[in-house]
N, C-alpha and C positions, 0 to 999 in steps of 0.2 A: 514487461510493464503493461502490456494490452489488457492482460488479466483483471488487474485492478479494476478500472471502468466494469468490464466484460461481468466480474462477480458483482459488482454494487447493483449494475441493470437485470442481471439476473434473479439477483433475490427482492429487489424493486418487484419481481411478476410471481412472488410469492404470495400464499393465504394465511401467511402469518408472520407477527413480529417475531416470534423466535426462528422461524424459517430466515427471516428476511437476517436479523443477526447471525446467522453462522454463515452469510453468504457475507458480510462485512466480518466477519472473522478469516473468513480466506483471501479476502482484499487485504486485509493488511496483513496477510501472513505474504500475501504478492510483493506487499510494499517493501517488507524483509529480505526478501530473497532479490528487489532490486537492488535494495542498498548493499547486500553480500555481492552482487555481481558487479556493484560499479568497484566497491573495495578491492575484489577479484583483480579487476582489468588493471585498478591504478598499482597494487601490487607486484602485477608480472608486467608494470611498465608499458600496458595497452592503452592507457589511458593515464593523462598528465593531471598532476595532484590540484591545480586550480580546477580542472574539470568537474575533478569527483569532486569537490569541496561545492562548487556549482548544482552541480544533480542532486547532492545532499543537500543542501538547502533550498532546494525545490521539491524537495520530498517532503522535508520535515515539516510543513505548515499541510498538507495532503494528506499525513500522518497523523496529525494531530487532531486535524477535523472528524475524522475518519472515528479514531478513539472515544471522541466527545459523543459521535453519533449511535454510535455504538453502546455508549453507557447510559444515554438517553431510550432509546428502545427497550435496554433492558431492563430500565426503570417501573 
């Protein structure tokens, strides 16, 4: 999940909007792969189904933002 942040600040120190979008295309491809690893854990019973239902709706407004930001730049 560190990713996420890590790619937005990174292509933040880019020299361009399209630079700066494929570095918000690897954040939310981050955001993907935490919600496969929380589904992951609550599958093999690592993690209790109110939990993930918790993380994923703390995703999904971060997700969202993320997406709008992204179609806005590309604008």
């Amino acid at each position: 999940s560190y990713s996420i942040p890590m790619n937005i600040a990174e292509g933040c120190g880019r020299n361009s909007d399209a630079d700066f979008a494929r570095f918000l295309d690897m954040a939310l491809g981050s955001i993907h792969e935490v919600e496969y690893c929380v589904l992951l854990a609550k599958d093999l019973a690592y993690l209790q189904v109110i939990k993930h239902d918790e993380i994923i709706l703390l995703l999904s407004p971060v997700k969202a933002k993320l997406i709008n930001l992204i179609k806005t730049i590309r604008k």
